[in-house]
N, C-alpha and C positions, 0 to 999 in steps of 0.2 A: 506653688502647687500647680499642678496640671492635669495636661490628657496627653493621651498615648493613644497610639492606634497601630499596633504592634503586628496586629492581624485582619485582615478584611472581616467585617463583621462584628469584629469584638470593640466595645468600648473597656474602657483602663481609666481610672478614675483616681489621679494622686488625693491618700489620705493626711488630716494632718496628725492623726493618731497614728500607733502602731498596729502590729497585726492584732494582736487579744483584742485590746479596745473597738477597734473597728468592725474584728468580726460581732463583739457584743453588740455594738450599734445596730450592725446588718439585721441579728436575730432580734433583738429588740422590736426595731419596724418592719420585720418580716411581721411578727406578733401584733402589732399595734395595729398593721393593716388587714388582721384578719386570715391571713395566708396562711395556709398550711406548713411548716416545716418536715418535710419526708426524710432528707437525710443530712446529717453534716457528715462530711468525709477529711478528718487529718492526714495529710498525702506525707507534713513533715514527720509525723508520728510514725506514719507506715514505712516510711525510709527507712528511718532511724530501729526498725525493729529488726528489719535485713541489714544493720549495718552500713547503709548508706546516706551523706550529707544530703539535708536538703533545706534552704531556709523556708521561715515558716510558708507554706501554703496549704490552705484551709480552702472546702468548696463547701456550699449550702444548695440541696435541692428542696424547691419551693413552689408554690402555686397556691392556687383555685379553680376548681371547673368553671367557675361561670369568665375567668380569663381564658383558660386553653382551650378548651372544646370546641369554641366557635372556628377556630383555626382546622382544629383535628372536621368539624363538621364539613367542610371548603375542600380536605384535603385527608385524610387520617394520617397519612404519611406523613405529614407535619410530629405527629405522635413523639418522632424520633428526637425531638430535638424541645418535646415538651416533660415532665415540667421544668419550669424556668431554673436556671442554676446562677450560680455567683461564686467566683473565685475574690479571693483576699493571699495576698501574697507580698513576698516583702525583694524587692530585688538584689541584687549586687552593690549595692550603695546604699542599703538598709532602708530605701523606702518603700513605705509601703502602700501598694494598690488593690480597687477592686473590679475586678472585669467582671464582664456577663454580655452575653449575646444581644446586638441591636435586632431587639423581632422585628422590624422591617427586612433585614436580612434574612430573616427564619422564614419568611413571609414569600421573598422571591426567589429563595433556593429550593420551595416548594411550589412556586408558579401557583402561588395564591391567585383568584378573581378580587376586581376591588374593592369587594367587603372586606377581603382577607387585612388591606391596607390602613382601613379606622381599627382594626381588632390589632393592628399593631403599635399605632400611634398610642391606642390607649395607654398598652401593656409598656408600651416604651416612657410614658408619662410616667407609670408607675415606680417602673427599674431607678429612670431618674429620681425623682425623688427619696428613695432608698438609698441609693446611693448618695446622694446630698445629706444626708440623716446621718448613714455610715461615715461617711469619709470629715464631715465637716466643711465641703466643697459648695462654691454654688450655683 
């Protein structure tokens, strides 16, 4: 199992489930911790309706005001990149991972103050652990 860091900003988290099970995890403790679920989006579904391959990837838009706001309060333009999302995807070699943006990035692609910085740490505490729940990882 592992990490990935495929893109600046994004963490990538090898699961030892596949994509279904994993995404269940994810929405499970998205639930567990209270968070809102806004949207789940099947990217491989929507391929597949135009005809086109794609292995599974699945994203979840997620939150709570009392996590994003503080950011949006610092910044509102933060807005763009709130709420929190999570991709579960399975790659070329059938593993499969789950990424989502480190908000400490989100944090200084917005030129947060250093309030902005503990309201990431937090949020990043939380991602982690999600993703630990999801993936089976530790």
């Amino acid at each position: 199992m592992g990490l990935m860091e495929p893109t600046p900003g994004l963490r990538s988290v090898e699961s030892h489930f596949g994509p279904g099970e994993t995404m269940t995890r994810l929405v499970a403790g998205i639930a567990a911790r209270g968070l809102t679920l806004f949207a789940r989006i099947d990217h491989a579904a929507g391929a597949a309706a135009v005809g086109l391959p794609l292995r599974p990837t699945e994203l979840v838009v997620f939150g709570h005001a009392r996590g994003g706001t503080p950011l949006m309060q610092l910044r509102q333009e933060a807005g763009i990149d709130l709420p929190l999302r999570a991709l579960v995807w399975q790659d070329e070699s059938g593993r499969t991972w789950m990424s989502y943006d480190d908000v400490a990035w989100i944090a200084a692609r917005h030129q947060l103050p250093p309030a902005g910085a503990a309201v990431a740490a937090k949020l990043n505490a939380m991602l982690q652990g999600l993703a630990a729940a999801a993936t089976g990882s530790k």
